[in-house]
C-alpha positions, 0 to 999 in steps of 0.5 A: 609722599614715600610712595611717590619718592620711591616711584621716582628713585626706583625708576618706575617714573622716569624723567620728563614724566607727569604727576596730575594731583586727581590723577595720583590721587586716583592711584594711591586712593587718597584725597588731592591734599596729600598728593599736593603736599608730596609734590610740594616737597618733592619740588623743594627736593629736586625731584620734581619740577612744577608746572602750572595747574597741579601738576608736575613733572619727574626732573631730567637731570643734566651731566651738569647737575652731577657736576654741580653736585659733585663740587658739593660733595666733595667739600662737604662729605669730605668734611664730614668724615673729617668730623666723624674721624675727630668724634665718632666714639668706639660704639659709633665705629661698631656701628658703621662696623656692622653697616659695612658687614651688611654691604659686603654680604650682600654685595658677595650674595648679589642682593643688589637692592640690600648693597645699595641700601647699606652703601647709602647708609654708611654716608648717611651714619657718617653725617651723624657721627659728625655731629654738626647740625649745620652739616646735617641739615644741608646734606639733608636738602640734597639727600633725595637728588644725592639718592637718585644721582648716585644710586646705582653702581654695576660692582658692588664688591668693588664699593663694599671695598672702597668703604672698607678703606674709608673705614680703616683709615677712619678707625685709625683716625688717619686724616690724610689718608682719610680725606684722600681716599673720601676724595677719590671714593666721591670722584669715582662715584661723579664718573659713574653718575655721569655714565648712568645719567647717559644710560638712563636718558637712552633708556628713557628716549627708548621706552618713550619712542616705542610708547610713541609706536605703539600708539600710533600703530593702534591709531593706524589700526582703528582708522583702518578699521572704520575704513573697512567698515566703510567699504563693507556697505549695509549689511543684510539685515538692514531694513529696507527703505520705507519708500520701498515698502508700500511697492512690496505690499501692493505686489504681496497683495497681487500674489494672493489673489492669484 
């Protein structure tokens, strides 16, 4: 089932693609109940949407869905900050201490895939630090359409950053400011979804408009090919009518006596 998470939040499958259950299991050279299985939860998750006769089909996001989202997040992250500022000891501080030292570095090298990772995880450490099961176990219903709505950010310094001063008024036990700058952090990152939402679907309807090209053009090509067979008429190694042939040996036959 990773595989196929990973396909759909890297963008290999875009949305409005479709997953046939033979046709994975083909691809990934496993039997169709695993592929069933994963697509299942990945339906359940909000990746996917399912269709009849196994299969499914990659989840086209709206700007509604971010703001949907959004709306959540803003109650429910905000709240678990809270929780992680009230509870978190100085080894949970250290911990998110060294996550954010990873984002900076990788942020300052351009290692953007390392960037993301640790800005997910500085939210994903948070939630535990919280310490409320309840919490938890809704943010991990939305963790797959949070992963994918949110992944992407064009400066990552500038990320790195906004989590440094989440994490300084957190290490302070600042509520006010805490609960501000979470605030801001989230709305910020539902105005970047929304651009990224609009750029991936342009992306989408190109890479879509120019397979739907490209296949008539091969299409075109291959009607014009058997045309031209067409027209070409019999080659010369065609063999000669049978009706024909009995004339041919009659008129051999005269040339020999002569």
């Amino acid at each position: 089932m990773r595989q196929l998470r990973d396909s759909i939040l890297s963008g290999q499958r875009r949305p409005g693609d479709r997953l046939i259950e033979r046709e994975i299991a083909d691809e990934l050279e496993v039997s169709r109940l695993p592929v069933r299985e994963a697509i299942r939860q990945l339906t359940n998750e909000g990746l996917l949407v399912s269709r009849p006769r196994s299969w499914a089909v990659v989840r086209q996001f709206t700007e509604q869905d971010v703001q949907d989202i959004a709306e959540v997040r803003d109650v429910m992250e905000v709240l678990v900050f809270e929780l992680a500022a009230r509870r978190c000891t100085d080894e949970g501080l250290a911990r998110v201490k060294a996550v954010l030292d990873r984002e900076f570095e990788a942020a300052r090298t351009g290692a953007v895939a390392e960037a993301h990772e640790a800005g997910a995880e500085f939210h994903l450490l948070m939630a535990e630090l919280a310490g409320n099961a309840t919490v938890n176990e809704i943010l991990r219903m939305l963790k797959a359409r949070l992963l994918w709505l949110f992944k992407d950010h064009d400066d990552l310094l500038a990320m790195a950053e906004e989590h440094a001063r989440i994490y300084e008024s957190l290490a302070h036990r600042d509520l006010p400011t805490l609960r501000l700058r979470v605030q801001r952090h989230l709305r910020a990152g539902a105005t970047n979804a929304v651009q990224k939402l609009a750029d991936d679907t342009a992306e989408t309807a190109r890479i879509r408009a120019e397979a739907a090209a490209a296949a008539e053009a091969a299409a075109a090509l291959a009607t014009v090919g058997e045309l031209m067979a067409e027209d070409a008429g019999p080659s010369e190694a065609v063999e000669v009518p049978r009706a024909v042939e009995p004339a041919r040996r009659i008129e051999t036959s005269r040339v020999a006596r002569k």
